[in-house]
Phi, psi and omega in degrees: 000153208277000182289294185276034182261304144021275202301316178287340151325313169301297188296347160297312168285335180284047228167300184279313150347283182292305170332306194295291188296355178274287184323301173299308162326305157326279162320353199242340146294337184266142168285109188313155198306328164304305186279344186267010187280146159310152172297139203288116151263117193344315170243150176257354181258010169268122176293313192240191193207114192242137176264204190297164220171115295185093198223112192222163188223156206220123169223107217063034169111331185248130168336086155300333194184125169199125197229116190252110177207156182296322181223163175211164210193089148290120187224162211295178205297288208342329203271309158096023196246130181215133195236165180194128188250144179042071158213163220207155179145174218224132170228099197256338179296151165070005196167196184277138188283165200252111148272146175225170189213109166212166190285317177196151194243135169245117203253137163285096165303162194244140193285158195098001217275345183048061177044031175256104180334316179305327173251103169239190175245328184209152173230119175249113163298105198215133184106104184012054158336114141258146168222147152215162179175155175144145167300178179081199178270327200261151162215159175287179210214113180246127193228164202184162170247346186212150187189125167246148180257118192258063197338355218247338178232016176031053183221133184251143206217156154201177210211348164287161199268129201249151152225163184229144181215116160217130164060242199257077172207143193200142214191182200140148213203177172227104166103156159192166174230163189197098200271081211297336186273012183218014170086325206262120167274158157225117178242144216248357170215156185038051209272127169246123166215112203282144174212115201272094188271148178279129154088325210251339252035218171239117184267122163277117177233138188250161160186170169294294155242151180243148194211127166222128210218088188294311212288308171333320175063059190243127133269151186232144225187122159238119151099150173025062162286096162246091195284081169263135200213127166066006188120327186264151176233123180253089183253157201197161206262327208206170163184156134281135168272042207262131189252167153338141221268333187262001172084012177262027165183175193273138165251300174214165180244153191213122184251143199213107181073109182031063169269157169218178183212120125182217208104158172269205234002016172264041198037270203266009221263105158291136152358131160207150176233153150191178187289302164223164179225160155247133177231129203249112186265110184338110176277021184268294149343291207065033176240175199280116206248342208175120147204149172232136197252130149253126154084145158062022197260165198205126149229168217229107177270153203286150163057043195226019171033073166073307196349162168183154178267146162211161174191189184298325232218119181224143180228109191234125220237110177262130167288153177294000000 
């Protein structure tokens, strides 16, 4: 009957209908080939990619080694390798503790270390470097763009222009060392350093290299040494510094090889040349209390209408 020929048509077209709306609903549920793909990842030579992230290790109760970074970079055993990205931590084992900072660290593993950051050999530091570390309330300030870390001698060596800073001491240089478990900064070529003494003014000092040995409580100046303060120009092949147990003033300056003092603003203090002189400062005062001029030595007295001394040996004494 022509009805029911109708009807299975009508159910024919319902039928592909429906067909249709399952696939589709289907298709539109399933996750495209696009969304099931992994995320690209940021180094393709890293076996793994750790996100931020938080690692500190303890010995007897105390923080020995602790590492804070935004990202991490695992690269296969052979390589011995870990890169850390956005980071900060604290390295205390075996010596005085170190904080550090950089944009970003390539860490050596030590082998076997199985991508634990805590046992390395080296750290290579890159990126606005900070290090501080050092006794006391004031501790230093090592600042850098490159800087490698050695675990095994506690020494950060970098070849980039350092600037270095403690309490009222401030510095700079081309290249540096940095010894953390004895304290000693070097900074090793175009060494400038200010150093703002209680009492004493501000010694500007140039020298080829610089040296600071806090627990000693020294500075050291090497080759073409030129100290000026108040007006005196002090030149000398090496000089010392020794300072006060907290670094705010001068105790004594101790000069080595074709050293002079002169120039004006200490009032009656003269001219002096010798090979080497020691000049010793009150440690109440800080004012100039003693210099011994050795071998070749001359001072030229103030107010003395040209007069002047020379000898082996001069030992001269200032009232206060």
């Amino acid at each position: 009957m022509r009805w029911q020929t109708h009807a299975r048509a009508a159910l024919g077209v319902l039928l592909l209908a429906l067909a249709g709306g399952v696939v589709w609903y289907v298709m539109r549920q399933a996750p495209s080939a696009e969304s099931q793909a992994p995320s690209p990842r940021t180094d393709p030579d890293a076996e793994t990619e750790i996100g931020a992230d938080e690692i500190s290790r303890t010995d007897n109760g105390v923080v020995v080694y602790r590492v804070k970074y935004e990202r991490a970079f695992i690269y296969p055993a052979a390589t011995s390798r870990m890169r850390l990205v956005g980071v900060s931590g604290t390295l205390a084992r075996g010596g005085q503790p170190m904080e550090f900072r950089a944009d970003e660290v390539d860490i050596k593993l030590k082998a076997g270390a199985m991508g634990d950051p805590a046992n390395f050999d080296e750290m290579h530091m890159r990126g606005s470097v900070l290090l501080t570390s050092g006794p006391g309330a004031e501790p230093l300030h090592l600042e850098t763009s490159d800087a490698l870390y050695n675990e095994l001698t506690g020494i950060v060596t970098t070849e980039k222009a350092a600037k270095i800073r403690r309490g009222n001491m401030s510095g700079s240089g081309t290249g540096a060392t940095f010894d953390r478990n004895r304290s000693v900064v070097w900074l090793l070529a175009d060494a400038k350093v200010n150093i703002a003494t209680a009492g004493q003014g501000t010694l500007n000092v140039t020298a080829t290299r610089a040296g600071l040995a806090q627990n000693e409580h020294y500075m050291r100046f090497e080759e073409n040494v030129r100290i000026a303060r108040g007006g005196r120009l002090i030149e000398t092949n090496a000089a010392v510094a020794n300072l006060t147990p907290d670094g705010k003033g001068i105790t004594s300056l101790e000069l080595t090889g074709n050293s002079r003092v002169t120039g004006g603003g200490d009032g009656d203090v003269p001219d002096m040349r010798g090979d080497d002189i020691t000049i010793t400062y009150n440690d109440e005062t800080g004012t100039l209390e003693r210099a011994v001029l050795m071998r070749a030595a001359r001072i030229d007295l103030p107010e003395g209408g040209g007069r002047s001394l020379a000898a082996d040996y001069i030992d001269m004494g200032f009232a206060a």
